[in-house]
N, C-alpha and C positions, 0 to 999 in steps of 0.2 A: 647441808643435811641431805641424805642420800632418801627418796621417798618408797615408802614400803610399795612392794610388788606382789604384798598377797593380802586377802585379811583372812580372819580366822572367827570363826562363831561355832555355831551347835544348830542342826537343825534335824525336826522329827522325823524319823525313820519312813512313815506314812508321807510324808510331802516328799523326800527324796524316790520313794515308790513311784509315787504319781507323776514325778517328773520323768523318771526313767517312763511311763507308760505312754506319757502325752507325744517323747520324742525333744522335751527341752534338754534331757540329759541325755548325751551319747557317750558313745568311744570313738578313740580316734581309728581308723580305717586300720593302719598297721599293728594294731594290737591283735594280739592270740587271744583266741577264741577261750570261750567257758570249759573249763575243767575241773571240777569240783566233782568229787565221785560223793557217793550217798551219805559216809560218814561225816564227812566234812559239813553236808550239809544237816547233819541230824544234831552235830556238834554246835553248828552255828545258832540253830534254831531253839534250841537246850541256852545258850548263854542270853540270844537277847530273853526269852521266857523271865528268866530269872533278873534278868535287868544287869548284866556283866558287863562292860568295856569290850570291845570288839575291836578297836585300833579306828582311826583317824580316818577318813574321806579325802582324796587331792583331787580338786576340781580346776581346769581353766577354762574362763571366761573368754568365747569364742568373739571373732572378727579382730581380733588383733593381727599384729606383726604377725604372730607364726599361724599360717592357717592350714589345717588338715582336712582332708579328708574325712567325712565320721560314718558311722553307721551304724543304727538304734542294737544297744543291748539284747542280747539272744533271747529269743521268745516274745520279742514285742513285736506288734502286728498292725501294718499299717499305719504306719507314719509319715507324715508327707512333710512336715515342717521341717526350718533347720534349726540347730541344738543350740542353746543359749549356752551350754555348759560344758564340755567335756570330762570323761573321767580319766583321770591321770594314774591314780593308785585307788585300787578298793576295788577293781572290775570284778573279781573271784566273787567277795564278798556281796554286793550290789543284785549280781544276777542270782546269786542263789537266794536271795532273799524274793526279789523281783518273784522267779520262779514259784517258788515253794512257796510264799504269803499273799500274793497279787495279781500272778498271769488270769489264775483262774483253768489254769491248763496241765494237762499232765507232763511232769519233771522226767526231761529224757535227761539222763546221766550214765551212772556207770559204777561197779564197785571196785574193791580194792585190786583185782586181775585187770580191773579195766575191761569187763565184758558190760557193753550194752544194758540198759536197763530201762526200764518206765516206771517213773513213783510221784504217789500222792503222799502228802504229809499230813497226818493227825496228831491230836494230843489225848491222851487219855486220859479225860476228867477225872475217875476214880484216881488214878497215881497220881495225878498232880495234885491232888486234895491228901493223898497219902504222905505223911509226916514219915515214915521209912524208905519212901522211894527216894532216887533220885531222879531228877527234872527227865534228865538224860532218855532214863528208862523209859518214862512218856510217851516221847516223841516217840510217834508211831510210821514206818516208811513202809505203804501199803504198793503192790502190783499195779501195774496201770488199768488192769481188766476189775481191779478194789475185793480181789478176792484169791487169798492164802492159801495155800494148799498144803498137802505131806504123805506121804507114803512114796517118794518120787514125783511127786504133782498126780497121782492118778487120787485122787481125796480133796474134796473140797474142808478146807479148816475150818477157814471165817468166811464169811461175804458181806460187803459193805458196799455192796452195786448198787443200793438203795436209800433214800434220806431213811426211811424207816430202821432200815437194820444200823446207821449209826447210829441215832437216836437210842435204841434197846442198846446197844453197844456202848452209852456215854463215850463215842468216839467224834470229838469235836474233830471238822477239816480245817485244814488250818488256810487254806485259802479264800477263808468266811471271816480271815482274824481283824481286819478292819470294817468290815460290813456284816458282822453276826448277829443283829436283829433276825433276820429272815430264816435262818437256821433257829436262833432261839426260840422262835414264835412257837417252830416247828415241832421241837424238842419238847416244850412243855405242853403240848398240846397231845401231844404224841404216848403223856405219862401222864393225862390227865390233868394236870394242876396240882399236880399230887406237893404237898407242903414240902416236903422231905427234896423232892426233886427244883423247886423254885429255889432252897436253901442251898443244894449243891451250885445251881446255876450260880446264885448272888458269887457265891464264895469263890468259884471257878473266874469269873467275871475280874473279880476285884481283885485278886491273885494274878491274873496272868492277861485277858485282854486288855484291864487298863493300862496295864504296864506299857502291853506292846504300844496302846495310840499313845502314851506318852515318850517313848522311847527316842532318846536323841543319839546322836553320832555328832563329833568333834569334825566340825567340815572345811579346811583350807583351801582357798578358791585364791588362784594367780588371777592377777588381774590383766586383762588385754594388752596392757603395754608392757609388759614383762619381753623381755630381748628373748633371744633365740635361745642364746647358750647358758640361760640358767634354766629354760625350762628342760633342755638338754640335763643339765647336771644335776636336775631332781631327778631325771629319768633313772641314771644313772647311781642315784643313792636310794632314791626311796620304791622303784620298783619291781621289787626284788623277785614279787612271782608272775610278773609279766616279759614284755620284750625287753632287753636293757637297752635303751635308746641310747646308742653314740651317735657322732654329728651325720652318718651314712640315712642312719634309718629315720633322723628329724629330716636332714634335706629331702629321702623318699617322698617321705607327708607332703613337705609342702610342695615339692617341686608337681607334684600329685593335684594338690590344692590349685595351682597355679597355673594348669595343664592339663585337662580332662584326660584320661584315658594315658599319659606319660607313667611309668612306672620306673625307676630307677633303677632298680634292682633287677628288672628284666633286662633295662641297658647294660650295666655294670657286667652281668653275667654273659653277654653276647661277647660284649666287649675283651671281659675276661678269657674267653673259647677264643678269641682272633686271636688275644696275644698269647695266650700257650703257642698255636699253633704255627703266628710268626717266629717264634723262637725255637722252633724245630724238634718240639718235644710237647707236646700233651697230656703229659703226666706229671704227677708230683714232683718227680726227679727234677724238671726243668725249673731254670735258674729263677723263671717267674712265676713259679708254684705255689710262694709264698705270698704276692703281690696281693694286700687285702682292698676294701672299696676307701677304707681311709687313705692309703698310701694314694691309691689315683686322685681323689679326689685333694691331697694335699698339694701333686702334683700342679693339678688343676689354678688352686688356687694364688700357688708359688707364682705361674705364669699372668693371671688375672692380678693381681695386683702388684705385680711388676711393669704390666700393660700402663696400670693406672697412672701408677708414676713417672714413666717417664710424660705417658702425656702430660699430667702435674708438673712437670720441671718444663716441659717445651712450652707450656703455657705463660711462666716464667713463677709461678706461684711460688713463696718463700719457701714454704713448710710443706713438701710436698711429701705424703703419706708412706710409710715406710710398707716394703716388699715383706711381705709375709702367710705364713698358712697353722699360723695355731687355732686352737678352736673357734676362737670368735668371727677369725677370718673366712675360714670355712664353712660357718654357720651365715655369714654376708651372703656368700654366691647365689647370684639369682641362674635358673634357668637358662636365659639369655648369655650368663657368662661361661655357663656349663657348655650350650653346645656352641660355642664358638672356640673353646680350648681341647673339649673330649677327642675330639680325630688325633686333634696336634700330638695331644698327650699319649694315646694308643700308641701312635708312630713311636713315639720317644723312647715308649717304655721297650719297644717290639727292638728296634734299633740298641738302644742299654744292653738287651738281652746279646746281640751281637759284637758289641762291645766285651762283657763280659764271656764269652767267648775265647775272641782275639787275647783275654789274657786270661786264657784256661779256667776261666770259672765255671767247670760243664755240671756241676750239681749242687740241687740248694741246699745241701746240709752242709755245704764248704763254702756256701758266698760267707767272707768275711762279716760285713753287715748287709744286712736284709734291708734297713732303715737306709743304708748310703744310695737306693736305687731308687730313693726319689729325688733326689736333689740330680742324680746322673741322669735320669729320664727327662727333668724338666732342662736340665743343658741342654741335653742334646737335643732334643725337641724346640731351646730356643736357638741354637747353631744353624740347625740343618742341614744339608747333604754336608756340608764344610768341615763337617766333626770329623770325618775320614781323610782332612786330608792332613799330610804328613805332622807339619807343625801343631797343627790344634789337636789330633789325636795325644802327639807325645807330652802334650800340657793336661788333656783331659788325665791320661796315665799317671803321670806325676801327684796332682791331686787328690787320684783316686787312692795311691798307695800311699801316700799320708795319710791322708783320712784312717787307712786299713791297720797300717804298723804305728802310727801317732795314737792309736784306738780312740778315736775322738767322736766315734758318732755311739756313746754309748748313753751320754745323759744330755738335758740339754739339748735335744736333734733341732727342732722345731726352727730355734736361731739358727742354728750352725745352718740348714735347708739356705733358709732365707741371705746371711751371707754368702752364701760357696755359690749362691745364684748369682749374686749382684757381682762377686771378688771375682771370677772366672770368669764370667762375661767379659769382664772389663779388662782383666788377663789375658783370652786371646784376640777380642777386637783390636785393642792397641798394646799390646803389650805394656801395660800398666805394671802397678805393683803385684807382688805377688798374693796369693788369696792367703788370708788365714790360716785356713786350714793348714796348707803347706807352711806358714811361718813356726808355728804351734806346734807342729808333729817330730815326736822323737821316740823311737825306742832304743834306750839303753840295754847296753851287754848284760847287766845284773837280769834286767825285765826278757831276754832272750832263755837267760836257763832255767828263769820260775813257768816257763810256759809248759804245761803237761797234758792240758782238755782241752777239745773243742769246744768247750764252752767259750774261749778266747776268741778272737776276732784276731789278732795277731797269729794267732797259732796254725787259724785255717788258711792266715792270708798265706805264710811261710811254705804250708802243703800247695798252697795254689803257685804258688813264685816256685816251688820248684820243678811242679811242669812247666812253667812256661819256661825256664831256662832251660830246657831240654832233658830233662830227667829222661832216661832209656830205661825201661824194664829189664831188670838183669837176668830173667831167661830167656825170655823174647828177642830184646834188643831194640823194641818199637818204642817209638813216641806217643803219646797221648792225645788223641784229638777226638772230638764231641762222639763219634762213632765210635770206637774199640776202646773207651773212656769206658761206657757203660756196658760194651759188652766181655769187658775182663773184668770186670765189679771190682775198679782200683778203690783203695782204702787206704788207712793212715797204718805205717805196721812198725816193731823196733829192728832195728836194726841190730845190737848186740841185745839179742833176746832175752825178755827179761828172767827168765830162769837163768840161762846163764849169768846174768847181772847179779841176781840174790847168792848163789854159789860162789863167786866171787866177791861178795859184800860190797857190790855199790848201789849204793842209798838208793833207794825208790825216786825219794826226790830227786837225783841223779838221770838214773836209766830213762824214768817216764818224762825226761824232758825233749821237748821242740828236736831238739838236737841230737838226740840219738831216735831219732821217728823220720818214715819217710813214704811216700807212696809206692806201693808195690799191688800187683797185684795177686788177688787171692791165691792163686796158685802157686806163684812164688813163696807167698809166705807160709803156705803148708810146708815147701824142701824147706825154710828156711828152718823152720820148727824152733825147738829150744836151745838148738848147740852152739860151739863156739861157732865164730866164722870160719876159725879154721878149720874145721870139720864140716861146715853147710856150705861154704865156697864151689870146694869140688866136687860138691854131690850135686850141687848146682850145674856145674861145667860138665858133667858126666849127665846127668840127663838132659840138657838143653842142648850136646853136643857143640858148644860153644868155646871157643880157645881160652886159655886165661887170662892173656891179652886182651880178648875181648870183653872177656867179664870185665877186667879192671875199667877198661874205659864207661863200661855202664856204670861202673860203681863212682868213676872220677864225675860222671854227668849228676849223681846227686850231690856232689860235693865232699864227696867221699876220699880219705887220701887210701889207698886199696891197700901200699904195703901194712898200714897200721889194721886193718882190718885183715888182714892177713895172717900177723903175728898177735891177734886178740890183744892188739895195745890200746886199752880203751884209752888212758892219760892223751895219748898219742893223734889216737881221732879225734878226742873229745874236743881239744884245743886247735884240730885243724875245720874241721867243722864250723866251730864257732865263726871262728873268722874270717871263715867260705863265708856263711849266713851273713853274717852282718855286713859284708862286704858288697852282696849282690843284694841287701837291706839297702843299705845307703844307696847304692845307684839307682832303685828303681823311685827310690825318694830325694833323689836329689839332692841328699845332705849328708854332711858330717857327723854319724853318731855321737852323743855323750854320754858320759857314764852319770846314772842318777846319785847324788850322795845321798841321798835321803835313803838310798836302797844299801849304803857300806855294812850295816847291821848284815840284812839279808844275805849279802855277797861273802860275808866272814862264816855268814852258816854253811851254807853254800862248799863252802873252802874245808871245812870241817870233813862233810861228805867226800868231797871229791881227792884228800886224803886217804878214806880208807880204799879207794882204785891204788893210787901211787903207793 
């Protein structure tokens, strides 16, 4: 029997105040500050009045496993103790109450523009006694100087700078709502004793401040030995108008906790500026643009407890812990194993960038997958300078374009990480078996003509494969490399342009596939525009000043057969194409393509289309 990790009760509204004042109740350090603009809080204070449901309290009970950082709810003052409790969800709620019922202090907030504001909260005895108002109306959100104004502000309205003038005002403050004796005294003293005003008080009283000191909230408190990654995945469901806590910003906390003055997030983002800049682009465009603090810190982990294990197996222990970086594992890492792997890791990931590079990956909206450059950064990071040399590169390549054309890093990454660590290691230290990944991976000829978006991981690997096999610009003549890459703003473009494709009735699914798309850049594809080839060929050769001869062989380096693009024989390309692709498919994968059966439906569609060409 698994032992509960929380309990669950009901406690008064007034002792959760008091706690938040004393300092037993805090927040955790990394949580976002109070934002509650004035309606919010005129709404709140309107529901408990009336005794409404207000939604749930998530509290945990501090010195446990996961230790943060805290620091006392906004507006409390002078607190020196540490927090029996933390708030986990309710923080909005909490301080606005705190604020408005308890500080005793005036409510800096804000209204709906979000401009600045100062307010005190009352209730207006008369409406709250009034059986046609609503509670709402009541609530009264006074200036912080307690005096209204109108004509522009140059007019003083109301003034309530005084206990006298609320008292003539039956404007109860509602910062008196647990302690209104001393205000009461005041108030009937103030009207005499008058029968009439003692009657208002009783009924005001018994209406709305009983309510409040009876007032409870449904309160769920984790208990101290609650694990890491489920107080993580409360983060993550239940708080929804705070920070969303994934494992980056629970490791902050504690590694925070664990390390005075350590802040993660200021590491991560140092770290994040070295590895732009190691990969020779500092901007979005570069290949590690995308690289978020999980990916690193997966990285991190892949290496740490791969460390573990082998030590575990050299120890000779039977059951030595499996290589991993899913959430729990990453919720493990202490401090100590962060900065003994963070350099490593930098390197790996600044190095990957290089890597992809060498096989034309010069921007991140065409890496293949985004996800494959941790399992590559943690290789190479465990290789070392060795990853460059001949044999271990052409093994890392191999792998990598499995992984890319097999499309295998799309579900499931987590394991696949943790194998392709252990399988590749062991691949190029002794040439072992081959890794998975590579066993696994196939793209079929059917799965090459459904390819049409980069949305595919196949689709952008096939634009990357064919820079690196030499694609030529066909006005230019240049090759592609990280420099004249971004400064000819190459792109994905069609080749038999699809206007010309729909005038001649080939299917969409047709034209927009893999196979008739190619990199070009922008410029080119403006001559290329809509027409046939045989009309944009030599309008091509005529402004680039290029022989035709030479065009052909730019066009033979995409894979292109020229005379069929010549003679607008799409049948003719389409089928030379193909088989170019999947050709220099197989070699950079090391295998023998097969055709999927499960795809013979698709392939017979397919066949349909490619009928109305012929």
């Amino acid at each position: 029997m698994v032992a509960s990790t929380f309990d669950s009760t009901k406690l008064h509204l007034s002792e959760l105040l008091n706690d938040v004042d004393t300092g037993k109740l805090q927040l955790p350090e990394f949580q976002r500050g109070w934002v509650w603009d004035d309606n919010h809080i005129r709404d709140l204070i309107a529901s408990i009045a009336v005794g409404f449901p207000i939604g749930a309290i998530m509290l945990m009970e501090s010195g446990g496993e996961v230790r943060f950082k805290a620091r006392p709810v906004e507006g409390v003052k002078n607190v020196e103790q540490d927090p029996e409790h933390l708030i986990l969800d309710g923080q909005q709620r909490l301080t606005s109450m705190y604020q408005s019922l308890r500080s005793g202090s005036v409510v800096r907030t804000r209204d709906e523009r979000k401009r600045e504001l100062e307010r005190w909260y009352y209730l207006s005895i008369k409406d709250v006694l009034d059986d046609g108002t609503e509670v709402i109306e009541a609530v009264r959100s006074i200036p912080g100087d307690k005096v209204t104004r109108k004509n522009f502000g140059r007019e003083i309205d109301e003034d309530y700078s005084s206990a006298e003038r609320e008292y003539e005002s039956l404007l109860f403050p509602l910062t008196r709502a647990f302690d209104p004796n001393p205000w009461r005294q005041g108030f009937l003293k103030y009207h005499g004793y008058q029968p009439e005003m003692i009657e208002t008080w009783d009924a005001f009283e018994s209406l709305i401040l009983d309510s409040l000191k009876t007032y409870q909230l449904p309160v769920i408190t984790l208990k101290k030995q609650t694990p890491r990654e489920a107080v993580c995945l409360v983060f993550e469901k239940v708080n929804t108008g705070g920070v969303a806590l994934n494992v980056f910003e629970l490791l902050t906390a504690t590694f925070a906790s664990e390390e005075q003055g350590f802040n993660l997030r200021d590491d991560w983002e140092a770290r994040r500026s070295r590895m732009l800049e190691g990969a020779g682009q500092s901007t979005a465009k570069s290949v590690l643009g995308g690289v978020q603090a999980t990916d690193f810190l997966q990285a991190v982990t892949l290496l740490t407890t791969r460390e573990r294990r082998e030590s575990e197996r050299s120890e000779g222990k039977p059951d030595p812990r499996a290589v991993s970086c899913k959430r729990r594992d990453i919720l493990r890492l202490t401090k100590q194993d962060y900065d003994r792997w963070a350099d490593t890791v930098e390197a790996g990931f600044i190095q990957a960038a290089r890597f992809l590079h060498g096989e034309h990956v010069f921007d991140r909206k065409f890496i293949p997958y985004q996800t494959q450059l941790v399992p590559l950064s943690a290789l190479i990071a465990s290789i070392g300078p060795r990853w460059q040399d001949h044999g271990t590169k052409e093994k890392l390549r191999r792998w990598y374009w499995c992984g890319v054309f097999g499309e295998l890093y799309g579900s499931s990454t987590e394991t696949r990480f943790a194998n392709d660590l252990v399988d590749v290691l062991t691949w190029v230290g002794d040439d072992g078996e081959l890794p998975r990944t590579v066993v696994d991976a196939n793209l079929s000829p059917e799965r090459l003509e459904r390819l049409r978006t980069r949305n595919s991981a196949a689709y952008r690997g096939i634009y990357v494969l064919l820079l690196r096999e030499g694609a030529r610009d066909w006005r230019t003549g240049e090759l592609s490399d990280l420099q004249n890459y971004h400064g000819e703003a190459i792109d994905i473009h069609h080749i038999f342009p699809r206007k010309w494709c729909r005038n001649n009735e080939v299917s969409d699914r047709i034209s927009n596939s893999i196979i008739n798309k190619t990199p070009l850049t922008s410029t080119t594809n403006r001559i290329v525009g809509g027409a046939a080839p045989s009309s944009y060929l030599p309008s091509l050769e005529s402004r680039s000043g290029a022989s035709g001869s030479a065009v052909d062989r730019y066009l033979a380096s995409h894979l292109i057969d020229p005379q069929a693009l010549r003679n607008d024989d799409f049948p003719a390309f389409w089928e030379r194409r193909k088989r170019e692709l999947l050709d220099r498919i197989g070699t950079v994968m090391g295998k023998d393509l097969q055709s999927d059966v499960a795809d013979e439906l698709a392939e017979d569609d397919l066949a349909d289309d490619y009928d109305d060409v012929a």
